[in-house]
C-alpha positions in Angstrom: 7.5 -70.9 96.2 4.9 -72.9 98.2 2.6 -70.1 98.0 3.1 -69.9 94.4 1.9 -73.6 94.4 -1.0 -73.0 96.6 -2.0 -70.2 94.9 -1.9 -72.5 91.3 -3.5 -75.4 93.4 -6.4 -72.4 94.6 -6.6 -71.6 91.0 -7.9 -74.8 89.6 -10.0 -76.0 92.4 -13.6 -76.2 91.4 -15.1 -73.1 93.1 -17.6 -75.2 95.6 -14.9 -77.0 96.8 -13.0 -73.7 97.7 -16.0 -72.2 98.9 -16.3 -75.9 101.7 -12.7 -74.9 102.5 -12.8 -71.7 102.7 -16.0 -72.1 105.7 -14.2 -74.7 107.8 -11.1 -72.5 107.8 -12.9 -69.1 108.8 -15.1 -68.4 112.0 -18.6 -68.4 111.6 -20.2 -65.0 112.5 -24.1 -63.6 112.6 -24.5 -60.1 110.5 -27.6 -58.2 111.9 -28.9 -54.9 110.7 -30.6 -52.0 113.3 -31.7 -48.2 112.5 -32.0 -45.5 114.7 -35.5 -44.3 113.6 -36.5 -41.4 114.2 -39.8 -39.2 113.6 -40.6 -35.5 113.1 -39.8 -34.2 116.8 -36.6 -36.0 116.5 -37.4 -38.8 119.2 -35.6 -42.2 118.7 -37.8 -45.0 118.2 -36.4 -47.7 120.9 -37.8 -51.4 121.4 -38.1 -53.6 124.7 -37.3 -56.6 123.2 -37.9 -59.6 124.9 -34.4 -61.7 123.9 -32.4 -58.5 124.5 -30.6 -59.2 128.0 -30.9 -56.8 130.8 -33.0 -53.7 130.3 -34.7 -55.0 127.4 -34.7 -51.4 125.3 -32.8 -50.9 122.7 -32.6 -49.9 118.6 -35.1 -51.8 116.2 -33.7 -54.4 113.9 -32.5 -58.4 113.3 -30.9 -60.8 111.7 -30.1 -61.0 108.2 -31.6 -63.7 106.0 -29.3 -65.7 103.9 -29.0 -63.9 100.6 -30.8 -60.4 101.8 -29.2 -57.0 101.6 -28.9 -55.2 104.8 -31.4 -52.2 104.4 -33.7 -54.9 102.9 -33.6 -56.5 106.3 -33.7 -53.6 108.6 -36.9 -52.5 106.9 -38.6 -55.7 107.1 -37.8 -56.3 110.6 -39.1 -53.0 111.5 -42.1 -53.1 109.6 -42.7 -56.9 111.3 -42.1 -55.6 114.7 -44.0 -52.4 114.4 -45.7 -51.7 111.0 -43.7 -48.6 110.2 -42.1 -48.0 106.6 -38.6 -46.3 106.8 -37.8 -43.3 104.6 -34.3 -41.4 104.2 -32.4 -44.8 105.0 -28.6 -44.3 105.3 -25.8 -46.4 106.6 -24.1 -45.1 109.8 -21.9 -47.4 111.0 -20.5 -51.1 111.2 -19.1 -53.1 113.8 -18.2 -56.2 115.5 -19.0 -57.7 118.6 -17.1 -60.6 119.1 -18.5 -63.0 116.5 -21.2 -60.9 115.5 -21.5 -57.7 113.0 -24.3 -55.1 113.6 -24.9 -52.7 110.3 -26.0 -49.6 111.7 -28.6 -47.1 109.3 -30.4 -44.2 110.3 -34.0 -43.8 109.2 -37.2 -41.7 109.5 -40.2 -43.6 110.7 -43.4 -43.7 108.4 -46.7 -44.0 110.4 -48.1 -44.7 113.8 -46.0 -48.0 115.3 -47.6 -50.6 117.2 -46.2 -54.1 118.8 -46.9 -56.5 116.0 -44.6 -59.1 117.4 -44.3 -61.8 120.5 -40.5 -60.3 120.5 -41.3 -57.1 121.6 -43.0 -55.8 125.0 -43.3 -52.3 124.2 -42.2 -49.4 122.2 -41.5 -45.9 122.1 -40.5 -42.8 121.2 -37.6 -41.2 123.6 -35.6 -37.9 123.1 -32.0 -38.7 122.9 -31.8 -37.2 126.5 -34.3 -39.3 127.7 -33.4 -42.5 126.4 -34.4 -45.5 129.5 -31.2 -45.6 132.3 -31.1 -49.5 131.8 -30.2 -49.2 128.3 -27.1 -50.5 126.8 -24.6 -48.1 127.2 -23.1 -48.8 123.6 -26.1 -48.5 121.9 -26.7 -45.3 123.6 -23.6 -43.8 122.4 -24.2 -44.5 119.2 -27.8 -43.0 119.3 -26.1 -39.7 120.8 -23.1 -40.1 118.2 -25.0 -39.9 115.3 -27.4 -37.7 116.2 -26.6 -35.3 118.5 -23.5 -32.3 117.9 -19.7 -32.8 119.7 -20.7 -30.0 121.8 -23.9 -32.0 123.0 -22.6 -35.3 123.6 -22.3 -36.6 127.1 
């Protein structure tokens, strides 16, 4: 029965004011979008990134800006961080760290990359047995997930 009234009360509640209520009631979280990119001798286009703790290397991508779609972001923060246009885009996987949700695609890279910004130290192109030791371990997995067979996986 209280429900029932809630729900009623929901209802008729002018739909900024549920939108207010509805953000102090639920977490906040950041959504961020990466690719593994990779080119025609099936390397994997990795990133030392300055902000990224530890190792540094890891899988090109950002944050999402309020109101953009995720492959629209991955493909501008790539081609802002190294110039390259994406081709064959297609969403891998989603997941959540904490308070944090990383969309995943897989791409192929279009043209020569090249550091473009302040947030990256360097860039390359790694086979998938080759990635750097100091990696994230997660993000590795999921480069050898998606792209390498069961049989191949270590």
């Amino acid at each position: 029965m209280l429900v029932n009234l809630f729900g009623k009360f929901w209802k008729r509640t002018p739909r900024g004011v549920r939108r207010w209520l509805t953000r102090r009631a639920e977490a906040n979280f950041t959504v961020s979008a990466a690719a593994i990119v990779t080119n025609d001798a099936g390397e994997v286009l990795l990133l030392d990134h300055v902000l990224r703790p530890h190792s540094g290397w890891g899988l090109p991508g950002g944050f999402i800006n309020r109101g953009e779609q995720p492959e629209d972001a991955v493909r501008r923060e790539i081609r802002e961080e190294t110039g390259l246009e994406l081709k064959n885009v297609e969403l891998v996987r989603v997941r959540t760290l904490d308070r944090h949700v990383e969309i995943i695609f897989r791409a192929v890279g279009v043209g020569t990359p090249r550091v473009l910004s302040r947030e990256i130290i360097e860039l390359g192109w790694f086979a998938v047995e080759a990635m750097p030791p100091d990696m994230a371990l997660d993000q590795q997995f999921i480069i050898r997930k998606i792209l390498l067979p069961d049989d191949q996986r270590k």
